[in-house]
Each structure stands twice: as C-alpha cells, then as structure tokens.
C-alpha positions in Angstrom: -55.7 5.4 -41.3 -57.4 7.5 -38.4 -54.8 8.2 -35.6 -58.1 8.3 -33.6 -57.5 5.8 -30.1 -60.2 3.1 -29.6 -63.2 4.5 -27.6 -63.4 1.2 -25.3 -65.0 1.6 -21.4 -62.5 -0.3 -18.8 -65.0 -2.9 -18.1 -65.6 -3.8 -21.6 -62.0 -4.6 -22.1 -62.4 -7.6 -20.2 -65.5 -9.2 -22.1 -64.7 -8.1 -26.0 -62.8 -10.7 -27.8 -63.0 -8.4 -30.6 -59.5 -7.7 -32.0 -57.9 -8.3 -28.7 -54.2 -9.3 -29.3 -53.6 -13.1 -29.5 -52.2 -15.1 -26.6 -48.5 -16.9 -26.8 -50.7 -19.8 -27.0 -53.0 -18.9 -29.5 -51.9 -17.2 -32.6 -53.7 -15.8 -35.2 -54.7 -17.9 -38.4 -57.4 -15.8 -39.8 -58.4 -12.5 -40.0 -62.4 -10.6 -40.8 -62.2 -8.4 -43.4 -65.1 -5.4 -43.2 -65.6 -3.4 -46.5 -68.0 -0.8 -47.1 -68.4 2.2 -50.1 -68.4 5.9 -48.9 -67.8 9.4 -49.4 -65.0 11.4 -47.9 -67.9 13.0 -46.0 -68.3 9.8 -44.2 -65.4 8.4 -43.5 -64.3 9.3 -40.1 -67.3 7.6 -39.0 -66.9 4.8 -40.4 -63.0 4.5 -39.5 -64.6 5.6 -35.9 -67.0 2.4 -36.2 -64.2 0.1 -37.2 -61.9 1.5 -34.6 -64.2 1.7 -31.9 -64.9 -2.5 -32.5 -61.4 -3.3 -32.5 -60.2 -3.1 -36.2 -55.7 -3.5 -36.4 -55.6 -1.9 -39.7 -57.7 0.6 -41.5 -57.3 1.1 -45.7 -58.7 4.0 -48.1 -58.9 3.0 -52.0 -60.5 4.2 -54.8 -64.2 3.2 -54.7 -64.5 3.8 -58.4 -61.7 5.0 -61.0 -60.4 8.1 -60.4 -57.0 9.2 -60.1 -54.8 11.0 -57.7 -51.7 12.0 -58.7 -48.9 13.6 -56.5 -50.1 16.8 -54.3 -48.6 19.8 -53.7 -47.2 20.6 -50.6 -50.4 20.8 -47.9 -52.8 19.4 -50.3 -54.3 16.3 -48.9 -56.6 15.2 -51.6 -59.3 12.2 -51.6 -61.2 10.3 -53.8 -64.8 11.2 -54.5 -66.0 7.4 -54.1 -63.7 5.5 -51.4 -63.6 1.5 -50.4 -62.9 1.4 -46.7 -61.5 -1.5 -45.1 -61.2 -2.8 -41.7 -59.5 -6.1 -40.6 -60.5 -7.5 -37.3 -58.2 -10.6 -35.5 -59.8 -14.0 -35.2 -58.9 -16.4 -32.6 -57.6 -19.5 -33.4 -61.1 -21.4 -31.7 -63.3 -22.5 -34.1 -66.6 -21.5 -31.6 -65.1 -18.5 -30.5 -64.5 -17.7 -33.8 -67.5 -17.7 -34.9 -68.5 -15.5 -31.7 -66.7 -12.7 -32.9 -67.5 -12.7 -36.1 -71.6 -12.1 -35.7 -70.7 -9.7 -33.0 -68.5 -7.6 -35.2 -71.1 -8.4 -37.8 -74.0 -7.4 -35.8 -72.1 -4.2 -34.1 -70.9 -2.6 -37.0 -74.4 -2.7 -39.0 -76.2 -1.8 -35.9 -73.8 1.5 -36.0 -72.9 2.2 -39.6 -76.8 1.3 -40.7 -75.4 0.1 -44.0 -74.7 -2.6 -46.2 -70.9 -4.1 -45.0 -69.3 -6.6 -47.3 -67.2 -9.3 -45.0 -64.6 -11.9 -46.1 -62.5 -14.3 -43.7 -58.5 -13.8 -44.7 -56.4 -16.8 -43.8 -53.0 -15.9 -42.1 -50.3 -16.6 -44.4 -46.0 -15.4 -43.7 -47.3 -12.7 -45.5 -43.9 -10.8 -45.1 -42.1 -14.0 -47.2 -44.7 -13.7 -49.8 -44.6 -10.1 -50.6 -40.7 -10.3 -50.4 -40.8 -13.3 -53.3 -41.9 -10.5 -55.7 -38.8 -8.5 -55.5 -35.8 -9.5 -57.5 -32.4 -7.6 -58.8 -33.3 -5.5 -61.8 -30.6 -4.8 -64.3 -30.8 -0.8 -64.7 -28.2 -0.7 -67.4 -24.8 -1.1 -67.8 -22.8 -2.2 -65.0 -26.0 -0.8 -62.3 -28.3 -3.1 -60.2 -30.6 -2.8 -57.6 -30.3 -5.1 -55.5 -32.8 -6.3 -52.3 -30.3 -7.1 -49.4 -32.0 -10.7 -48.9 -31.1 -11.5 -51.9 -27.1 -12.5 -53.9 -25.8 -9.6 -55.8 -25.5 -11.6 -59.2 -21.7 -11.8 -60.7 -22.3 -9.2 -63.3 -23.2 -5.8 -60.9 -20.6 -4.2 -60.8 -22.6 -1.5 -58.7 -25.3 -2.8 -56.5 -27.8 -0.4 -55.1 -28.9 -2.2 -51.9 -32.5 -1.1 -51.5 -35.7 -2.7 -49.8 -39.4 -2.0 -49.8 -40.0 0.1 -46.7 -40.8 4.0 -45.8 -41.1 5.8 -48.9 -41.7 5.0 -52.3 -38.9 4.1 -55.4 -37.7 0.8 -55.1 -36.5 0.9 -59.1 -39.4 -1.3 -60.1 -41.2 1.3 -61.7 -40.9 2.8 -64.6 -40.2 6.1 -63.9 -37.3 5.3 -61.4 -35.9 2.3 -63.9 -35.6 5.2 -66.6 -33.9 7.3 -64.4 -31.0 5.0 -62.8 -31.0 4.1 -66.6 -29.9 8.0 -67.3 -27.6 7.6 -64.3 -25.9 4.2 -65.5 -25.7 5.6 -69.3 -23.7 9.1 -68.0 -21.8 8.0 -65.3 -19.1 11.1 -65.8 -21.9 13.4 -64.6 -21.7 12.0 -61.2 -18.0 11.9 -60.8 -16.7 13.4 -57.4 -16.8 17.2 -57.6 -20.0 17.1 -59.1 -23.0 18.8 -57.7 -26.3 17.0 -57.6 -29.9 17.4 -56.2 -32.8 14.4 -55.7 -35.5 16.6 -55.7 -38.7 15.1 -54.3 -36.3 12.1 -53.2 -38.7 9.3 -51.7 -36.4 6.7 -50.6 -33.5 8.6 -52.2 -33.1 6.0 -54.7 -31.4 8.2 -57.6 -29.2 10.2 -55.1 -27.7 6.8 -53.8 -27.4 6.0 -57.3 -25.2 8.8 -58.2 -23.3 8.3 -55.4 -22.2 5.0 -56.0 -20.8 6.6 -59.5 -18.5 8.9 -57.6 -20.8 12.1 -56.9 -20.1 13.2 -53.1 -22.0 16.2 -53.0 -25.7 15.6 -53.4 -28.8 17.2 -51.7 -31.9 15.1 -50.7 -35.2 17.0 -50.8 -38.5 16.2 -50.4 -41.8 17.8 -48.7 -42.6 14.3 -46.7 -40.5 13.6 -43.6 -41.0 10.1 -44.0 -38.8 10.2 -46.9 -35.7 12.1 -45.8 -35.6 9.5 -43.0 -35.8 6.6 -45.8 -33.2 8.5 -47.6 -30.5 8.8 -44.8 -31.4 4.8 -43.8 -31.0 3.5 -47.2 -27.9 5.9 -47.9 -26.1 4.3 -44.8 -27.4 0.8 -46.2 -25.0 1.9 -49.3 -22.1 3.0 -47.2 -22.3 6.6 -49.1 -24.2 7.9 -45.9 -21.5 11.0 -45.9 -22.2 11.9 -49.9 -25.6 12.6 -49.1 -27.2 15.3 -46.9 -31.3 15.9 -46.7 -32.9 19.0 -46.7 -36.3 20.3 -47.1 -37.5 22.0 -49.6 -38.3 25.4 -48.1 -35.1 25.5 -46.8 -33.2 24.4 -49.8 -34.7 26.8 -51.7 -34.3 30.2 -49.4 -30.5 29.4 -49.4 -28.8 31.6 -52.0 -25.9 29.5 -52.1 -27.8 26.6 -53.8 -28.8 29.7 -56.7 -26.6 28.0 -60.1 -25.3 25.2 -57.7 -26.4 21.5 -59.3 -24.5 20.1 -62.3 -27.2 17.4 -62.2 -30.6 17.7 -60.9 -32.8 14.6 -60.8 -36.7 14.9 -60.1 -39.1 11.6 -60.8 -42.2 13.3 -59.2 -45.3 14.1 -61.4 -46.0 16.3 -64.2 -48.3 18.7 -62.7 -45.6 19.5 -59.9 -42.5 19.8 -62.4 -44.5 21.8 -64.7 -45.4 24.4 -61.8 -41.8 24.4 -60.5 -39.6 24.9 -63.8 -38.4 28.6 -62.8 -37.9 27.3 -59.2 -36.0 23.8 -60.6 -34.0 25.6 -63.5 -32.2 28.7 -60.5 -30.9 25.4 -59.2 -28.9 24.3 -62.0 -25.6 25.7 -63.3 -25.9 27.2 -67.3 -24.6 24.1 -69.0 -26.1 21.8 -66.2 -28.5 18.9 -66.6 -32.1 18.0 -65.8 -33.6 14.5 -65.7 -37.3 14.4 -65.0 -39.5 11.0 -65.2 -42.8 10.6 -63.4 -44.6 11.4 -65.9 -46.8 10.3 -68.5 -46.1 9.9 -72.3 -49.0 12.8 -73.1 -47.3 15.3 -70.9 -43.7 15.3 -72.7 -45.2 18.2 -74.8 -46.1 20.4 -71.7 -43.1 19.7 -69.8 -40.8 21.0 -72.9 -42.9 23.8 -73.3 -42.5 24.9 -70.1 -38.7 24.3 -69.6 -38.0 25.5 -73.3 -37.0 29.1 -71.8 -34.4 27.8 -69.3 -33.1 24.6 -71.2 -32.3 23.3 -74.4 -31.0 19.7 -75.9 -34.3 17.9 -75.2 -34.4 14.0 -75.5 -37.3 11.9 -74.5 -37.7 8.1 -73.4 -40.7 6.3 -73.1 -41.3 2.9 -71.2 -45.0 1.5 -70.6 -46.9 4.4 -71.1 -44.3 6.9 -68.8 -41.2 9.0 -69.9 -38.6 10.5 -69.1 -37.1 14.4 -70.3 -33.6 15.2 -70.2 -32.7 18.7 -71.2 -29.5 20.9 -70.8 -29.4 24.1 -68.8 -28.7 27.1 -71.5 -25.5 29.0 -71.2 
C-alpha cells in the first residue's frame, strides 16, 4: 500500500463523507469495494486516486498468473498485470449511503478515465471468521502448534503457541509442517549445547521449535525487520525468549565466529535463494553438521543437491503437496 498521506484541502474535510471514520453512533456495516487492472507503470496513480477519495485500505494482486517467488535482498519485484483494490467506508444511512457511493463512483472515473469494477462488502467480525480457520496441527510425534485461543489437546506434549500476525509461517504450510516434522523426528539435534541457525526466520517458527526440544543457543536471521520483531514476540509467547537471539543477516555473516558454528541450520525460504547461498549456508555449519531446507518445490530437489553436493553429503528428500524438503549432512 502507498505510504502516500491523503491530498485533502481543510475545507473539504468538512463536506466529504467519503471514508470519513464512523461516529460512536454509527458504525460501519458495509464497505465499497473499487477494483481496476493495471500495470506497475500505473499504479501510483491509481493508489493516488483511491487515496486522495478516502480509500482505508489499498491491495496489489496478480492481475493475471504470474508468479513471484521470494526476492533477494533489495529486490522489490511486481507483477506485470496487477488488480488494484480500494475499500472505501459506508455509513450506516441508507440515503447517505447511496450518496457516497456515486460520488466515489463519479470521482474516481472522472480521475482514473477508466473502467472501475465496484462491489458493496457487508461488515462481518471479520477477525472471528478468519480465526475459525486456524486449528492445532499435529507436526509429528509429541509437537503441536498450537493458536493461543485455542485448548492445547491432551496429547501435545510440546505446544508451539503461535498466531497469525507479522511475518509469515504459522505451520499451516507445507514447507514449515515438513520442517517442524524434521524437528519433531530428531529431537537429539536440538538438545541444549547445540548450535542452531533459522535462517530467513519469518515468524521464527522453526527456531522456537527447536527450542522447545532443549536447544538454547539459536540465531534468528532474516533480511525483513518485520520478522525479527515477530520472532522475538512469538519467542517470549513460548517462554524460550532467552534461547533465541536475532540478527541480520549482513551481520551474521561478517562475524568470524559464526564460521563452522551451527550443528543445525534450518532455512524454509525459496529455491532460487538457497541455491545462490550454498557456499555462504554450508561456512555456517560444523563438518558433520546438518542442513534442513524446505520452501521449495518438488522440480527443484535436483538443483538444490547439485548445488550443495560439494559441501554436504547424506541427502534425503520429502515431498508433501507438490513442495519438499532436503536434508543433507555437512562433510567431515
């Protein structure tokens, strides 16, 4: 979304009743939803045009179907085609209402000069209904995760207290289920005394998850801010807040002491990162250490072997719903 601040003159703040906050007295029950296809050329005027009539919320999706994967670090890629969405606040009056609905109609095609697809959104406890699709998930063995609404059921032994919030991995994909899986499967790898990394962290999931086996020495890194935040909240959510220290990744890796360090280093990211950072990944791990690498996708198991064949050996591959996971063992 545009960080850009709504362009409105002081005296029109007074007669727009476009996306002006609701009143105590009159909440919202609806909301105007503006859509509209463009290029990356043209969207900050459109965001500008949505903003500048009072839009709350601003979303970019693929306009046809072309993936984005992971970037690298300062790469801020976008889709050739994008969907741009605006939603505007209604008021709760039926004739005012329908007010601002032609004005934001009749504004934003006088500005844009394009065709602007428009659907009314009834208000719904939207938080309550996004939070019904999370349940525990059974990683293996004795390892849950575990939303914090929600009763840890009698047969976690180890419940990973996590909720949807900063950064992404909340164990209901694939990738992250198959690595807590490694983690629940080979719990005397995360014993204390053991070193471990959660390189490209995101909510710090798998570090928390090693932790709660014992490991008190682990390293959080990732390239987003956002996510070491997530990483130190979530890790205090656990109570293993002291196991776990963040660090970025330009300083992680300019530190000579972390050269050989890691018995364990985990990394669900992508396969086009992991494949550009095996000499950088495999200096972090001791000879005799292991790797555990997920984010990818079934096709790319080849390439990722063939690029860590000259630092580790002991390959084993899992697949789940088109994704996998490598595991491989540092050579002596």
């Amino acid at each position: 979304m545009s960080q850009d601040k709504h362009n409105k003159e002081p005296h029109e703040t007074a007669t727009f009743e476009i996306g002006l906050p609701a009143s105590k007295e009159e909440e919202p029950v609806a909301w105007l939803q503006a859509t509209i296809n463009a290029t990356p050329q043209q969207r900050k005027a459109v965001e500008a045009a949505f903003e500048k009539n009072g839009s709350v919320c601003i979303t970019l999706a693929d306009g046809e179907d072309t993936p984005i994967f992971e970037p690298l670090p300062g790469k801020t890629p976008l889709w050739p085609s994008l969907t741009i969405s605006a939603l505007f606040e209604l008021s709760t009056n039926k004739q005012k209402k329908r007010r601002q609905k032609k004005r934001i109609r009749d504004r934003l095609e006088a500005e844009l000069n394009r065709e602007v697809v428009y659907s009314v959104l009834e208000d719904q406890e939207w938080v309550r209904t996004c939070l019904q699709d999370f349940q525990p998930i059974h990683c293996g063995n004795d390892l849950w995760i575990v939303p914090s609404w929600l009763k840890t059921p009698e047969e976690a032994k180890i419940a990973l207290k996590l909720d949807p919030g900063l950064a992404f991995g909340t164990g209901t994909h694939a990738t992250t289920f198959l690595c807590l899986e490694w983690i629940a499967e080979n719990p005397e790898l995360f014993k204390e005394g053991q070193n471990v990394i959660d390189y490209g962290c995101g909510s710090g999931i798998l570090g928390i998850g090693a932790a709660l086996y014992g490991a008190r020495n682990i390293q959080a890194t990732d390239i987003d801010a956002q996510a070491l935040l997530a990483t130190r909240m979530n890790a205090e959510k656990n109570e293993v807040a002291d196991a776990i220290h963040t660090i970025k990744p330009q300083d992680l890796h300019r530190n000579a002491d972390f050269e050989d360090h890691f018995d364990v280093l985990l990394a669900n990211i992508l396969a086009e990162p992991l494949m550009e950072l095996a000499p950088q990944l495999a200096s972090l791990v001791k000879p005799g250490g292991w790797i555990c690498m997920s984010g990818l996708l079934e096709r790319h198991d080849a390439g990722i072997i063939e690029n860590y064949t000259p630092f580790f050996e002991s390959f084993e591959v899992k697949n789940l719903d088109g994704w996998s996971r490598v595991v491989a063992r540092r050579k002596s």
